[in-house]
NUBALO-70789 format. One record per residue (C-alpha): x negated, y, z; residue in one letter. Coordinates in Angstrom, 1 decimal. Layout:
<site X="X" Y="Y" Z="Z" resn="a"/>
...
# end
This chain:
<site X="0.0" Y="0.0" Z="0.0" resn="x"/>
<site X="-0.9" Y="3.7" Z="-0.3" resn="x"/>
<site X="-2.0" Y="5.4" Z="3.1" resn="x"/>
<site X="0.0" Y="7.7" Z="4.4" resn="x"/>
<site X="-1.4" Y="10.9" Z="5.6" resn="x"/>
<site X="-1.7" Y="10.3" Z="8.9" resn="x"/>
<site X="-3.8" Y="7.4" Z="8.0" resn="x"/>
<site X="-6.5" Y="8.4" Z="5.1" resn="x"/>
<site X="-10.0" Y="9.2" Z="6.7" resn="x"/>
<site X="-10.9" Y="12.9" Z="6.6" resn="x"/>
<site X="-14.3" Y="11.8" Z="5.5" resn="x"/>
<site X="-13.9" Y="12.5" Z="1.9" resn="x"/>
<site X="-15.0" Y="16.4" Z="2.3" resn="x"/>
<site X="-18.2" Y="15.8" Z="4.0" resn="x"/>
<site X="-19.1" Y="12.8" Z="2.0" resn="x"/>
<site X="-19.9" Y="15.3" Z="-0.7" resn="x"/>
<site X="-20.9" Y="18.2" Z="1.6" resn="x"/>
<site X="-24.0" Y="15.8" Z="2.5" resn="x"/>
<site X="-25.3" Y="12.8" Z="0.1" resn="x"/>
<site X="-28.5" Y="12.7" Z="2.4" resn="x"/>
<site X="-29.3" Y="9.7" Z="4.8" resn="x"/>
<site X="-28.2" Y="6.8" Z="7.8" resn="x"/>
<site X="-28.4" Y="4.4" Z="11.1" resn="x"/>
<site X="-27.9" Y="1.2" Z="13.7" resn="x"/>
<site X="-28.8" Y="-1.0" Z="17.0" resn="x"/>
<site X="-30.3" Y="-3.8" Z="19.4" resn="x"/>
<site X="-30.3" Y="-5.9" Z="22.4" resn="x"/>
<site X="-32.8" Y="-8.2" Z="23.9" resn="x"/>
<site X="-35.9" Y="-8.6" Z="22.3" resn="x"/>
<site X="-35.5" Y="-6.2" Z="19.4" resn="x"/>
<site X="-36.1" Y="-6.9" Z="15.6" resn="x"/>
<site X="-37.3" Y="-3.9" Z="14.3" resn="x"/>
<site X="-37.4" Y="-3.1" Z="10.7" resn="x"/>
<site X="-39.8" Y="0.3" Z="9.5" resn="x"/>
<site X="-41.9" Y="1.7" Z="7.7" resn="x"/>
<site X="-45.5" Y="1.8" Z="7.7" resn="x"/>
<site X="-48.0" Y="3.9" Z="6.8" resn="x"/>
<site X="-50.9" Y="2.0" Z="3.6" resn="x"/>
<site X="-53.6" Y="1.5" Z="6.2" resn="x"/>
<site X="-51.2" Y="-0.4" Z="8.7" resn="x"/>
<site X="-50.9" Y="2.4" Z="11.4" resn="x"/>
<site X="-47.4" Y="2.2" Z="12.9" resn="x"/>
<site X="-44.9" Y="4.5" Z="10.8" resn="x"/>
<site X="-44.3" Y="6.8" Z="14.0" resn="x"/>
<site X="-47.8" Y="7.7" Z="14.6" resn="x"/>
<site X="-48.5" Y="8.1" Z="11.0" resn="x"/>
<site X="-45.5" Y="10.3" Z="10.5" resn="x"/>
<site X="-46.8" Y="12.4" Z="13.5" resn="x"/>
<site X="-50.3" Y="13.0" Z="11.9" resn="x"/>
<site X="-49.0" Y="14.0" Z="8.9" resn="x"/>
<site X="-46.1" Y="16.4" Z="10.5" resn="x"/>
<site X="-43.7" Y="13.5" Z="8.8" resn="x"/>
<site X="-40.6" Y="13.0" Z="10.8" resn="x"/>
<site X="-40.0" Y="8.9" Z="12.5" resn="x"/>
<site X="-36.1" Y="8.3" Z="13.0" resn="x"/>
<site X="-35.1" Y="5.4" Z="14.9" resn="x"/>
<site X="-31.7" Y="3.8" Z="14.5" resn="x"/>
<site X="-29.9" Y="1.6" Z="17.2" resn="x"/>
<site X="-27.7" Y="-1.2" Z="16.2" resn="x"/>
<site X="-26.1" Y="-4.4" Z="15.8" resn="x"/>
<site X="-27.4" Y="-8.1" Z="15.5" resn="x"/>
<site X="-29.5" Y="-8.7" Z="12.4" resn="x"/>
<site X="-26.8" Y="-11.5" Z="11.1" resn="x"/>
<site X="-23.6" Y="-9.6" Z="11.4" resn="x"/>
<site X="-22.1" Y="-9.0" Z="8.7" resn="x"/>
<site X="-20.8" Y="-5.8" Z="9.6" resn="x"/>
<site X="-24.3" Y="-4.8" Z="10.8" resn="x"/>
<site X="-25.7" Y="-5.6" Z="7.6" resn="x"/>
<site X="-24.0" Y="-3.1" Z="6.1" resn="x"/>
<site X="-24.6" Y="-0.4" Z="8.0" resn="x"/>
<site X="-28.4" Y="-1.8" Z="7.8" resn="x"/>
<site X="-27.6" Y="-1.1" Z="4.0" resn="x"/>
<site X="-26.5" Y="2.2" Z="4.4" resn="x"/>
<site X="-29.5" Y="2.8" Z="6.4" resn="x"/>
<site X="-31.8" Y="1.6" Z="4.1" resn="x"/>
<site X="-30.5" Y="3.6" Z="1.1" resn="x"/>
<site X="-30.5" Y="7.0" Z="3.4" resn="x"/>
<site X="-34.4" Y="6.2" Z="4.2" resn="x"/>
<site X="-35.2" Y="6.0" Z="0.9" resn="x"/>
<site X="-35.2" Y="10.2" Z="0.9" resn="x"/>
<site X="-36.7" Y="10.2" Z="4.4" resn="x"/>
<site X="-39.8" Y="7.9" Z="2.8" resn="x"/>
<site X="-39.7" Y="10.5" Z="-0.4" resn="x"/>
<site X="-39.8" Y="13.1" Z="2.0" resn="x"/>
<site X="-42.8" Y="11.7" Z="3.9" resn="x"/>
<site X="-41.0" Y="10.1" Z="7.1" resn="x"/>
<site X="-39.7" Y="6.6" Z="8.4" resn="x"/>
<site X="-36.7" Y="5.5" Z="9.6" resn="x"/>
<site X="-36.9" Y="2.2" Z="12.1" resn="x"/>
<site X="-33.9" Y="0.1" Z="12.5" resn="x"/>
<site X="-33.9" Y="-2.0" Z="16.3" resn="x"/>
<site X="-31.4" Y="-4.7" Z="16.4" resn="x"/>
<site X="-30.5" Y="-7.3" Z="18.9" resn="x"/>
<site X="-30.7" Y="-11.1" Z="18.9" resn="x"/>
<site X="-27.7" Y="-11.7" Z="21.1" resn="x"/>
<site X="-24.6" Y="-9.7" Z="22.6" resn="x"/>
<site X="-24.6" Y="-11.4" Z="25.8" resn="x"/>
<site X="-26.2" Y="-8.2" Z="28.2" resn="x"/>
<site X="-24.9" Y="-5.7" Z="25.5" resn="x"/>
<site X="-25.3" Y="-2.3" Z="27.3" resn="x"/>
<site X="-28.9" Y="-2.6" Z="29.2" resn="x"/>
<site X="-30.5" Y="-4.1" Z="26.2" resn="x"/>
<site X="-29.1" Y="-1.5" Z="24.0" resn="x"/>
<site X="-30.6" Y="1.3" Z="26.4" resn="x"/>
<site X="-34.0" Y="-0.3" Z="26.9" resn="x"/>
<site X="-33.9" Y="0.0" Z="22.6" resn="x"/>
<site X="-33.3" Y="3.8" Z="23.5" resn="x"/>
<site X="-36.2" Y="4.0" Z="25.6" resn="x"/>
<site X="-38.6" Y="1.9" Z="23.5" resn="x"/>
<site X="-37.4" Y="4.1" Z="20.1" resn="x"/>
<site X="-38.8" Y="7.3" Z="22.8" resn="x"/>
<site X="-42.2" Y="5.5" Z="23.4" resn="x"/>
<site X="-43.1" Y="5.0" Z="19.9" resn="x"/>
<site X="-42.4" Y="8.7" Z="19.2" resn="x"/>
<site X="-39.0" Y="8.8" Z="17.4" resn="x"/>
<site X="-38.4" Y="12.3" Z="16.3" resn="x"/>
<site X="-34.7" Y="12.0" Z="16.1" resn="x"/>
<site X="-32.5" Y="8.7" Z="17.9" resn="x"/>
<site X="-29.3" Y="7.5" Z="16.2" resn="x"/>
<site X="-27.1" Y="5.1" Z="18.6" resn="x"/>
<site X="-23.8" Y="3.4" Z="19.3" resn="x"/>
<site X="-22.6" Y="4.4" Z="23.0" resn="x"/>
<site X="-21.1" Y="1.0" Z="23.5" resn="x"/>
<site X="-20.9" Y="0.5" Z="27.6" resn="x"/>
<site X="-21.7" Y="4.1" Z="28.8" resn="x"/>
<site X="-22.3" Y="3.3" Z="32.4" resn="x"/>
<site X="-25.7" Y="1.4" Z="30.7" resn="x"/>
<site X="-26.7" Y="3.4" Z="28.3" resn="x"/>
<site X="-26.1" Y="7.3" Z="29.3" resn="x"/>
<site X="-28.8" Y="7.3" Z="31.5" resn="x"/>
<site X="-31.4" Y="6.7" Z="28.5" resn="x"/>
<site X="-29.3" Y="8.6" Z="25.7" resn="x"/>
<site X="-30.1" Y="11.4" Z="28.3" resn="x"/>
<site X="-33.5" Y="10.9" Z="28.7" resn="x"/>
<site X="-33.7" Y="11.8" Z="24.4" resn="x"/>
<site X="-31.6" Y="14.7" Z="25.2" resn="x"/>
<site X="-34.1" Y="15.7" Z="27.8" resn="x"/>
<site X="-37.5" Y="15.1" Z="26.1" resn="x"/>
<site X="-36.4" Y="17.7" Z="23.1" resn="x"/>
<site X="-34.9" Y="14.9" Z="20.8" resn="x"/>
<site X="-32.1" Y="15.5" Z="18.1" resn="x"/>
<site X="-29.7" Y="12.5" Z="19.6" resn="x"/>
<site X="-26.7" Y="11.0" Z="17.0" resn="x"/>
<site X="-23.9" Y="9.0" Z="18.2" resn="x"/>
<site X="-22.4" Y="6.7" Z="15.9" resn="x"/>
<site X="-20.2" Y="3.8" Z="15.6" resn="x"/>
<site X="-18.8" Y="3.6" Z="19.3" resn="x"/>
<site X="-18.1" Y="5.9" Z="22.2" resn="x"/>
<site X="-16.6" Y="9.2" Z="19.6" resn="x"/>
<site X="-17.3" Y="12.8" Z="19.8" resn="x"/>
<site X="-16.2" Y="12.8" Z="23.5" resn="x"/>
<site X="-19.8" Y="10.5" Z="23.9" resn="x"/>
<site X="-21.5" Y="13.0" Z="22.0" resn="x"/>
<site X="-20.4" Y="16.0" Z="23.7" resn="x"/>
<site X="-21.4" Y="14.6" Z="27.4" resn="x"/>
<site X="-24.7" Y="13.3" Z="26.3" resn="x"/>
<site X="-25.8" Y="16.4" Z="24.6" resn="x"/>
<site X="-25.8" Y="15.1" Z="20.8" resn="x"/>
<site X="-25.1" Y="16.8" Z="18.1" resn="x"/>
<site X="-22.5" Y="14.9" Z="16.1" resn="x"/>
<site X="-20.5" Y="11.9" Z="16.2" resn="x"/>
<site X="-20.6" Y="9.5" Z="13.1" resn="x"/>
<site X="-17.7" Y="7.0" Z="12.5" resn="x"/>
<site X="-14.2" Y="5.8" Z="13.3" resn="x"/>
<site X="-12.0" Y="7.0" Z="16.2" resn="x"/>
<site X="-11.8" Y="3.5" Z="17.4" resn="x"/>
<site X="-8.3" Y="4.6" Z="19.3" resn="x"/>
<site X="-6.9" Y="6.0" Z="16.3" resn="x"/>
<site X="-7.7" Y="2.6" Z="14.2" resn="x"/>
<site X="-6.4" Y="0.9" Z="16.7" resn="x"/>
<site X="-2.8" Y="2.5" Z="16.8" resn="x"/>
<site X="-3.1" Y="2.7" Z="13.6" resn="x"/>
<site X="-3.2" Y="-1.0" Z="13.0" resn="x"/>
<site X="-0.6" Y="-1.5" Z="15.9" resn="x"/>
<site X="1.5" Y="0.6" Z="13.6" resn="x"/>
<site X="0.8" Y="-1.5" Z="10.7" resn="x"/>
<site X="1.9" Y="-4.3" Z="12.8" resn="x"/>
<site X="5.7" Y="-2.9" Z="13.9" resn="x"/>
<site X="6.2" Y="-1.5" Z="10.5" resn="x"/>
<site X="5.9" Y="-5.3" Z="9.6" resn="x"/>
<site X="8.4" Y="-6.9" Z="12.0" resn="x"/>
<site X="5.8" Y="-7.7" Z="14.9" resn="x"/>
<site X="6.9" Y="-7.3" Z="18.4" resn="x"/>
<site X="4.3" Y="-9.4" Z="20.4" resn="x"/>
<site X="0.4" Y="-8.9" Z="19.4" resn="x"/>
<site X="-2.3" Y="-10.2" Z="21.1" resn="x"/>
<site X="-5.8" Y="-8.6" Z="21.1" resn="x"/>
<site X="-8.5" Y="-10.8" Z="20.9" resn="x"/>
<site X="-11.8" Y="-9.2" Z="22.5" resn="x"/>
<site X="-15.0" Y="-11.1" Z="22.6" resn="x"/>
<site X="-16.8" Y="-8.3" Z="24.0" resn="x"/>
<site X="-14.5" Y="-7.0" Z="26.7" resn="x"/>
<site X="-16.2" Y="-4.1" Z="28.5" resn="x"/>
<site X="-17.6" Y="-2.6" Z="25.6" resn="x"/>
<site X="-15.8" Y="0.8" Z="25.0" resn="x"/>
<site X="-15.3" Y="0.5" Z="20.9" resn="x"/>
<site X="-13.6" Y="-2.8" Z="21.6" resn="x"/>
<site X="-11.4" Y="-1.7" Z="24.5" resn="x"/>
<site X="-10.3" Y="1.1" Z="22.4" resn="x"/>
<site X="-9.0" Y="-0.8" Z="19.7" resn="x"/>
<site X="-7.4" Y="-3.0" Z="22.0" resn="x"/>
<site X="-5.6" Y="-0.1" Z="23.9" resn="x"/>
<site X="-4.8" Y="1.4" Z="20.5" resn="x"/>
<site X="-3.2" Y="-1.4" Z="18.9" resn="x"/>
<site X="-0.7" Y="-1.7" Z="22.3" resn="x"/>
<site X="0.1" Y="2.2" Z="22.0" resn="x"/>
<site X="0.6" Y="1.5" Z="18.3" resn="x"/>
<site X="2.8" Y="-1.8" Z="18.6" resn="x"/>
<site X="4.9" Y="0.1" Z="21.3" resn="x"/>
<site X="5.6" Y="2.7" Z="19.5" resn="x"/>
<site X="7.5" Y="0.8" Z="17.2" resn="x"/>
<site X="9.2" Y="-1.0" Z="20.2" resn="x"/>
<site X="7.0" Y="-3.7" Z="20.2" resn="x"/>
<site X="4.5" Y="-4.7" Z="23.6" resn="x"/>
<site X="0.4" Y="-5.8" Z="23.3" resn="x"/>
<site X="-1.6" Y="-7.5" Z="25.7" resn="x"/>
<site X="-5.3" Y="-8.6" Z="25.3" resn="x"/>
<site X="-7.1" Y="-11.9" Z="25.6" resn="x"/>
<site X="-10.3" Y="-11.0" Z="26.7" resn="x"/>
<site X="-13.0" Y="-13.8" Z="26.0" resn="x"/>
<site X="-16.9" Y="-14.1" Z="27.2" resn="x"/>
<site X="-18.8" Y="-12.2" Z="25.2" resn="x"/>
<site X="-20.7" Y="-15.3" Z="24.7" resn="x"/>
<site X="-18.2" Y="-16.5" Z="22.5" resn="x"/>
<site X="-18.4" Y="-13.4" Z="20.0" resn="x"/>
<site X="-18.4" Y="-15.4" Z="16.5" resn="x"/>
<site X="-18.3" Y="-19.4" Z="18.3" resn="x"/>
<site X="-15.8" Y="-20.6" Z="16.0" resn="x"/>
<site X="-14.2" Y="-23.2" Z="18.0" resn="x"/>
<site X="-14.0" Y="-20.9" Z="21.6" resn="x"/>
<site X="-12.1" Y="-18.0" Z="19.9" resn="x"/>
<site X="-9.9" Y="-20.6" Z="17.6" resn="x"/>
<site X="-9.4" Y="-22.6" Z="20.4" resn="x"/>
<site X="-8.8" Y="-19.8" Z="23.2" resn="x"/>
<site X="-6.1" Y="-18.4" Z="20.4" resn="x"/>
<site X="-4.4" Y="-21.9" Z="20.3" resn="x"/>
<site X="-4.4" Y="-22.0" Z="23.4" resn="x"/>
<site X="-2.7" Y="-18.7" Z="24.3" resn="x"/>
<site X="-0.3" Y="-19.3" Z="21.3" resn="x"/>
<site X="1.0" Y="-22.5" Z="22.7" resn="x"/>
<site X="1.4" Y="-21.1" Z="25.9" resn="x"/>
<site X="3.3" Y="-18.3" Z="24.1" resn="x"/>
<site X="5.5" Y="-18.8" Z="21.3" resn="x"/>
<site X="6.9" Y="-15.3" Z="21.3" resn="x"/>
<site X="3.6" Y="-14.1" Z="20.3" resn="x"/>
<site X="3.8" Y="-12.9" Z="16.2" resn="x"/>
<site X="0.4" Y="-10.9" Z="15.8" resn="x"/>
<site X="-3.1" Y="-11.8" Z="16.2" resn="x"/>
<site X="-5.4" Y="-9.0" Z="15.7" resn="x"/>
<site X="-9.9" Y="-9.5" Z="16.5" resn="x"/>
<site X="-12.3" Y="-7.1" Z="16.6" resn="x"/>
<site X="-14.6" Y="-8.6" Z="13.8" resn="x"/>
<site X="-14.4" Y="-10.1" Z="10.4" resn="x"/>
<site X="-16.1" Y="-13.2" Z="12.3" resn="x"/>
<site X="-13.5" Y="-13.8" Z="14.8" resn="x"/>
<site X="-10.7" Y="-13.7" Z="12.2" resn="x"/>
<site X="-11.6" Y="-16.9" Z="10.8" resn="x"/>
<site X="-12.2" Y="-18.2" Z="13.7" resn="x"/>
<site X="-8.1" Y="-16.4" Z="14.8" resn="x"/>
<site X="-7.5" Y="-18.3" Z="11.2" resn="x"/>
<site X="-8.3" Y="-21.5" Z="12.0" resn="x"/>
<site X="-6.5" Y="-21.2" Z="16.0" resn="x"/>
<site X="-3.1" Y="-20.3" Z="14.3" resn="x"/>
<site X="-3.3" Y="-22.9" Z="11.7" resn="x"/>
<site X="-4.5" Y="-25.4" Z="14.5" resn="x"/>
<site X="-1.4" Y="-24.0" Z="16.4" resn="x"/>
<site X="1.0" Y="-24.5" Z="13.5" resn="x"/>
<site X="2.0" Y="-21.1" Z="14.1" resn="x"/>
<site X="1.1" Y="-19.9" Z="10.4" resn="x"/>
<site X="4.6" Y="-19.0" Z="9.6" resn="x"/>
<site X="5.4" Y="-16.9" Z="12.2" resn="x"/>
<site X="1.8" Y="-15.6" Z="13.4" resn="x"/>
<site X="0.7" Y="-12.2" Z="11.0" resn="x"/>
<site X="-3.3" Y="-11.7" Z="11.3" resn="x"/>
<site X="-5.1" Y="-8.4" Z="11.5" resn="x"/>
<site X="-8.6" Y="-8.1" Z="11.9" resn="x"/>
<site X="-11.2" Y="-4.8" Z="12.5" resn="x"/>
<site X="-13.7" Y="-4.4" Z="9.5" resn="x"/>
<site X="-13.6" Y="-6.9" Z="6.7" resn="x"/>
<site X="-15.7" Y="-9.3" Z="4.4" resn="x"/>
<site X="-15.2" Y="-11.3" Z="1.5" resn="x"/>
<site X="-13.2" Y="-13.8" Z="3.6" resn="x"/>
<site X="-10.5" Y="-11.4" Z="5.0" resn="x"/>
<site X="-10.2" Y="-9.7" Z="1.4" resn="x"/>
<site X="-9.8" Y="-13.2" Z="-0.1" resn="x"/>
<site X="-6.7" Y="-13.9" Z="2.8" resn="x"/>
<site X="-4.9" Y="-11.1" Z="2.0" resn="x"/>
<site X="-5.2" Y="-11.5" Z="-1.2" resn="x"/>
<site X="-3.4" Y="-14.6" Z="-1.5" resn="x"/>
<site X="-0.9" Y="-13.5" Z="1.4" resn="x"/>
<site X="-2.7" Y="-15.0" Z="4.6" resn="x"/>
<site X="-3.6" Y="-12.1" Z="6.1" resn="x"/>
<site X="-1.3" Y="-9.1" Z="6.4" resn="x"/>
<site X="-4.7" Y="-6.3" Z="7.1" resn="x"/>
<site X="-7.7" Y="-5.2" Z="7.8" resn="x"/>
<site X="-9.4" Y="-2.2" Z="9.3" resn="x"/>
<site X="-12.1" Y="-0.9" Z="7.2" resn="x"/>
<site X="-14.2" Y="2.1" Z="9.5" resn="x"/>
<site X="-17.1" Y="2.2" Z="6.2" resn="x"/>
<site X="-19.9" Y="1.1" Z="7.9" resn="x"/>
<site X="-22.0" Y="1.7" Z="5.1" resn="x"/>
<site X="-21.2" Y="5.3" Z="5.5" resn="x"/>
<site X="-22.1" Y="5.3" Z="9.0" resn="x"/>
<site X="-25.6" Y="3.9" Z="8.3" resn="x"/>
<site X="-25.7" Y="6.2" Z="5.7" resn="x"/>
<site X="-24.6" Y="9.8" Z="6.9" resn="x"/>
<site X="-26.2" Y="9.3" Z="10.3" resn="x"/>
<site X="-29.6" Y="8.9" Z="8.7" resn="x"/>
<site X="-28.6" Y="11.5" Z="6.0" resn="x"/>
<site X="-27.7" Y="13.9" Z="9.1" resn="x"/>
<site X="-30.6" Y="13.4" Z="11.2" resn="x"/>
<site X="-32.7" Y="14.0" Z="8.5" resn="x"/>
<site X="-31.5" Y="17.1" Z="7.0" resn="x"/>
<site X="-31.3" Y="18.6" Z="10.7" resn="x"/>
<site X="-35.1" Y="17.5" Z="11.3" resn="x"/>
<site X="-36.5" Y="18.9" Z="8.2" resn="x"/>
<site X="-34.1" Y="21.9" Z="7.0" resn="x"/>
<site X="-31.9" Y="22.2" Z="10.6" resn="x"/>
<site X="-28.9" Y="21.3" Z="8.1" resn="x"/>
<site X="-25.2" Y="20.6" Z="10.6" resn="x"/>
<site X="-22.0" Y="20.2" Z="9.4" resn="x"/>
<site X="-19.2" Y="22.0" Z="10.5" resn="x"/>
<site X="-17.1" Y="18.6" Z="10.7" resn="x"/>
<site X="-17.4" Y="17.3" Z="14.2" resn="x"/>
<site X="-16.8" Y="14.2" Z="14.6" resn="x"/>
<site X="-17.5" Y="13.2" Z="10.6" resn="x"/>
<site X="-14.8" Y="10.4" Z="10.3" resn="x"/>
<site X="-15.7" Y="7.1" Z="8.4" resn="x"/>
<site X="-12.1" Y="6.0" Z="8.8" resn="x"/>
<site X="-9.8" Y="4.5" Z="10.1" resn="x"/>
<site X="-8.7" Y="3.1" Z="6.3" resn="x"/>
<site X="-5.8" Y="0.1" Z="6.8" resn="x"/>
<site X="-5.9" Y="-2.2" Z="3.7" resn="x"/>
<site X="-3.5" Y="-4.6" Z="3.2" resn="x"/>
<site X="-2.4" Y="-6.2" Z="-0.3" resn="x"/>
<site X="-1.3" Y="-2.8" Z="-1.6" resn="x"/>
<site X="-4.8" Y="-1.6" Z="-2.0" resn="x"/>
<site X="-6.7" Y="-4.9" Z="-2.0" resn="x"/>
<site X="-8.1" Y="-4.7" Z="-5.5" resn="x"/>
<site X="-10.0" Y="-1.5" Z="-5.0" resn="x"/>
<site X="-11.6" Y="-2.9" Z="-2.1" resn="x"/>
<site X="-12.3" Y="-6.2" Z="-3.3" resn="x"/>
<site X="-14.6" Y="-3.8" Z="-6.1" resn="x"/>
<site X="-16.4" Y="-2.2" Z="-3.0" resn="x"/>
<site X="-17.0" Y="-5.4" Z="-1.4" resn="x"/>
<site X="-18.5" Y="-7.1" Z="-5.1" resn="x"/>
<site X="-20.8" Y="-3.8" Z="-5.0" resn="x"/>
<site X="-22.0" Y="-4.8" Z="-1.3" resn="x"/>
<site X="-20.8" Y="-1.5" Z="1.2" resn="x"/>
<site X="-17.4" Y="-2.9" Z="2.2" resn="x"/>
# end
């Protein structure tokens, strides 16, 4: 279907008001991914020696496929930081199991290698403030993107939030859901705690009650975050135990084929509609051919992209945009739009 206006992203302006560069994240012991300078010194030092600027991008797990593209994203931005005589280092995590204290010793370890600028998501605040605070404090341009919105950015002293109102998507989806005859949706959260996730889930009630419908979540270990058989079985479970429940919604591509398999597994396939955050080639594919009823697109490539685009301009030229925070989304697609972005997903940045 056609957005309505309520529901296109307000991205579309600023897309063209700055084609510059991106960012991501880590946990753990961190993969790191930069550049280096032709004699092997470390891209940071070499960028300080040569008055070059070194920004350093927090994000997701190396294998996520919603990580990957906002690596993407990333990636293409840093190609005009290279050309420009700078690096751009991307830390990631290897698991999601201590999210928020891993993430913040990623901040602290982007600092000690001399990052000139830190782009990060503020995913459980009560762990990570304390080192997004310490970049404020030394003098470094901080970006917020992904998770936590402009309210993040505005405590912590950075200058712009990049990405979805993860709130907004939410309702947005919980909309989706009533306008579609839903009246009990459950939220499936395998990283409960974290505050992107608990704001889709809170969104999606506000949205499904709005339309006279009720939510509840089914939080999960975040252990389980893509296990195929805990999430499909914990959604059996909870639809057996339930039959009035008609919506499943997860927060990732990866748990919605795992949500797939627990409402198949729960014979519940005529009755249960299936909504998932972000998309890949599997959820495109579902709705498609009528098995899915949405999915909510927040453009990661675009965060990867204009975060690095941003930070660089402001580093180099003191470029900001008047837009704050610069919107990726929410975009809801469902199988009136599905062809246009089956074409983005073929092309590798949805």
């Amino acid at each position: 279907m056609s957005l309505k206006p309520a529901l296109r992203p307000r991205w579309a302006l600023a897309t063209v008001a700055v084609l510059l560069l991106t960012t991501a994240c880590n946990s753990g012991k961190p993969s790191a991914d930069s550049s280096s300078s032709s004699d092997g010194t470390p891209a940071a030092a070499a960028n300080a020696a040569s008055g070059g600027t070194a920004i350093f991008v927090i994000g997701g797990k190396s294998d996520d496929p919603f990580w990957s593209k906002v690596k993407r994203g990333v990636d293409d931005a840093a190609k005009v930081v290279q050309a420009q005589g700078g690096s751009v280092t991307f830390l990631g995590p290897q698991t999601y199991d201590n999210l928020g204290p891993d993430a913040a010793k990623l901040v602290d370890s982007a600092v000690s290698q001399g990052a000139a600028a830190v782009i990060g998501p503020d995913w459980v605040p009560e762990a990570e403030d304390a080192a997004f605070k310490r970049v404020v404090q030394k003098g470094i341009p901080l970006f917020i993107y992904n998770a936590g919105g402009i309210e993040a950015a505005n405590k912590l002293g950075a200058l712009n939030y990049i990405g979805s109102d993860e709130y907004t998507a939410g309702k947005a989806g919980g909309e989706f859901f009533g306008k579609q005859g839903a009246k009990n949706v459950l939220c499936v959260n395998t990283v409960p705690g974290a505050s992107n996730t608990e704001a889709r889930c809170r969104g999606i009630a506000d949205g499904v009650k709005a339309t006279g419908g009720t939510s509840k979540q089914l939080p999960m270990p975040s252990s389980n975050f893509g296990n195929p058989t805990a999430v499909a079985q914990g959604i059996k479970a909870s639809l057996l135990k339930d039959d009035t429940i008609d919506g499943v919604v997860t927060i990732s591509t990866q748990d919605a084929d795992s949500a797939a398999s627990g409402i198949q597994q729960a014979s519940a396939g005529d009755k249960v509609k299936l909504g998932t955050f972000d998309l890949d080639e599997s959820q495109l594919n579902r709705i498609k051919d009528g098995k899915q009823l949405f999915a909510i697109d927040q453009q990661p490539y675009m965060q990867g992209y204009l975060s690095v685009s941003m930070a660089q301009g402001y580093l180099k030229y003191g470029l900001e945009l008047p837009q704050k925070p610069l919107l990726t989304g929410p975009a809801v697609i469902s199988k009136d739009n599905i062809d246009s972005a089956i074409a983005g997903a073929k092309a590798g940045v949805r």
